[in-house]
LUMTI-831077 format. One record per residue (C-alpha): residue in three letters; z, x, y. Coordinates in pm, whole numbers, plus 32768, in hexadecimal, padded with zeros to 4 digits. Each point is the difference from the previous one (the first is absolute). Layout:
<nodes>
AlaZXY
...
</nodes>
This chain:
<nodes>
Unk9F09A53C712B
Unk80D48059813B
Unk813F7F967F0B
Unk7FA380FD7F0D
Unk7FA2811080EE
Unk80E07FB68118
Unk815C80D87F4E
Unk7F2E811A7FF4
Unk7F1C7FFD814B
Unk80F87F3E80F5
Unk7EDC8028812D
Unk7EF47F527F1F
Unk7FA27EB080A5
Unk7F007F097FB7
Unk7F1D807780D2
Unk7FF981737F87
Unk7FD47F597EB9
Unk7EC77F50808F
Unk7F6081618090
Unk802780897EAF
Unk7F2C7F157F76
Unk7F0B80238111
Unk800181647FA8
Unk7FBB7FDA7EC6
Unk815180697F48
Unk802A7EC27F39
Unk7EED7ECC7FF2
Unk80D57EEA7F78
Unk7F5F7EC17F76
Unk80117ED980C0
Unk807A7EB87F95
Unk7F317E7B8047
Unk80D380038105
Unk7FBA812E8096
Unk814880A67F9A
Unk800A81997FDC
Unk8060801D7E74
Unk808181467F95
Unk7FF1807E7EBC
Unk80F081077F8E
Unk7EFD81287FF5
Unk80127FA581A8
Unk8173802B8005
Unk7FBD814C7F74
Unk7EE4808980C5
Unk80E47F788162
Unk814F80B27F84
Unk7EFC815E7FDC
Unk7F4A7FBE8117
Unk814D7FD180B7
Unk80B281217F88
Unk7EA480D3803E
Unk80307FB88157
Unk817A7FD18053
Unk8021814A7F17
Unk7EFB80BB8031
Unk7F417FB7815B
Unk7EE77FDF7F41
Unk7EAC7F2580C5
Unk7FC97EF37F81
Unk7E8A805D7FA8
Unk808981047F1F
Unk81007EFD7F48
Unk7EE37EEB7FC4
Unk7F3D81527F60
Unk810480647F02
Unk80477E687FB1
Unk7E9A7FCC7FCC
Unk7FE181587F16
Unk811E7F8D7F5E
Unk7FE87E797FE1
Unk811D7F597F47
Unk8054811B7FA1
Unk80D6807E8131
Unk816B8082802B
Unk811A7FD68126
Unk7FF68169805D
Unk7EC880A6801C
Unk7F89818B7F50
Unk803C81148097
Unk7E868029805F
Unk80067ED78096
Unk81328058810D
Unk7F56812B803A
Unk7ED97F8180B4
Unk80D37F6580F2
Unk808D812C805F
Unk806B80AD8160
Unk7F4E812F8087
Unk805E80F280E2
Unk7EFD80A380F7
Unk7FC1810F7F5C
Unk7FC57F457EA7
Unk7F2F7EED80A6
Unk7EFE80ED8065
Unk7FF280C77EB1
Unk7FE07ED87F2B
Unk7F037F5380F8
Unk7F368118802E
Unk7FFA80278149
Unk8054810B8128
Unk81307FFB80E7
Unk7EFF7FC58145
Unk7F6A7EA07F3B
Unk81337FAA7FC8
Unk80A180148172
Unk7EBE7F2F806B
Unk80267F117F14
Unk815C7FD580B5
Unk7F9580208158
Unk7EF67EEF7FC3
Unk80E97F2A7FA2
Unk7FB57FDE7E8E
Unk810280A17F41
Unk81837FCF80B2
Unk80C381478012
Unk811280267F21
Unk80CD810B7F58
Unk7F887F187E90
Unk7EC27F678009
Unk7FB87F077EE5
Unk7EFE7FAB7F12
Unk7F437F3680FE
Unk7FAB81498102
Unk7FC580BE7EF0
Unk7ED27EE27F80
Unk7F847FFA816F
Unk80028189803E
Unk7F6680577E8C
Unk7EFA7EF080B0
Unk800A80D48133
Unk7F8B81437F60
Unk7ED87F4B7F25
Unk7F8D7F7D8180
Unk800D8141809D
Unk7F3880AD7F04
Unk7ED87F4080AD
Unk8095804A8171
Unk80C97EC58036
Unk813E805380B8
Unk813C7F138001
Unk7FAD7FE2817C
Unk7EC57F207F91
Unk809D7F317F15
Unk81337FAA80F9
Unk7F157ED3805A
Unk805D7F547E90
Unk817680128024
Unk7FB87F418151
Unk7F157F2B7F74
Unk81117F957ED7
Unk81147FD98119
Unk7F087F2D8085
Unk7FEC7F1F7EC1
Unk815980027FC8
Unk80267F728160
Unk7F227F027F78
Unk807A7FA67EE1
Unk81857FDC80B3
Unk7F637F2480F3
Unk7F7F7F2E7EF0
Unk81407FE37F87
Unk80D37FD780F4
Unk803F7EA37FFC
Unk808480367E69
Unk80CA811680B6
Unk80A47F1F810F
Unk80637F277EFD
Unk817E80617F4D
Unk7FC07F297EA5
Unk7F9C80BE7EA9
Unk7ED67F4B7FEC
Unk7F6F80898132
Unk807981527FA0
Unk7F5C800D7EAA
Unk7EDA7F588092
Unk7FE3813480FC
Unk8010810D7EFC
Unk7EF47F5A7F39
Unk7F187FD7812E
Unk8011814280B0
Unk7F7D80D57E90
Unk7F037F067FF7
Unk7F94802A815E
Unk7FFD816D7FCF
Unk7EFC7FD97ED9
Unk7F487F0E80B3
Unk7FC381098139
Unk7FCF81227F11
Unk7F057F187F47
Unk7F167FD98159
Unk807381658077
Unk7F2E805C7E9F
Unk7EDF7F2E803A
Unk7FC480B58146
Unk805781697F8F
Unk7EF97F887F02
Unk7EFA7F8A80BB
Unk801E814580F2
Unk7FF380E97EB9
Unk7E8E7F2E7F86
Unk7F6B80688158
Unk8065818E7FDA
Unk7F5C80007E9A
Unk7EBA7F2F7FF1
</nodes>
């Protein structure tokens, strides 16, 4: 797979290769031997996927979307609807399509949650369209600053899980730390949503 891919992505590495299948962009069969086989509907779906993001800047979340819509069915370069959802806004935009005011915006940045920037990218304008549905009901970004900490927190978790992968300068290691932090990250969301949960069962008997 690298030998096929490699001409046209020179960065791609094993490992990368590894967190795309963790991510869900290709789910090759595996052999008795526990060899990764890769059919040629894979080689596809990593050259889009690829050009998506070297391209495009597209997340990752939004390339496993179209590739799923799409199937086998996929091209190199995604539509122009596509590339558009990835798109850069400028202040003025952000707010308008989000919905919200200048003053929500300015402390959603002085909480922390959205980083100022003369573009802002799809990613603050998902987390302040959240920001206006919460502060409908009279939560602020000042209350929610506690859940960036708290991911910091689990990110600082999951690194110190990891480290000794980290420390280590083989592939192996590498690609063995990009599977495990993901699943480490589902794992905590997982019991983070058992307890959010159990707390929502006790406000509505």
């Amino acid at each position: 797979m690298l030998a096929r891919l490699s001409p046209e992505f020179p960065a791609l590495t094993a490992s990368k290769l590894r967190f795309l299948e963790v991510q869900g962009i290709v789910t090759p069969v595996r052999t008795d031997s526990g060899y990764r086989k890769f059919s040629a509907a894979d080689v596809e779906r990593l050259r889009t996927a690829l050009t998506m993001q070297r391209d495009f800047g597209i997340p990752l979340a939004r390339i496993r979307e179209y590739l799923e819509e799409h199937g086998d069915e996929v091209a190199p370069a995604p539509p122009a609807s596509i590339v558009q959802t990835s798109r850069r806004y400028r202040r003025d935009e952000l707010i308008s399509v989000a919905g919200a005011s200048p003053t929500l915006l300015n402390e959603a940045v002085s909480a922390g949650l959205i980083t100022p920037a003369d573009l802002f990218d799809e990613r603050a304008l998902g987390l302040l369209r959240s920001l206006v549905a919460l502060n409908a009901h009279g939560i602020q970004p000042r209350h929610v600053r506690t859940i960036r900490q708290s991911a910091e927190r689990e990110v600082a978790l999951i690194e110190s899980a990891i480290a000794p992968l980290l420390r280590r300068t083989d592939a192996g290691s590498r690609a063995q730390a990009s599977e495990a932090a993901p699943e480490l990250a589902r794992r905590l969301e997982e019991i983070r949503q058992v307890f959010v949960g159990a707390a929502l069962e006790r406000l509505t008997p």
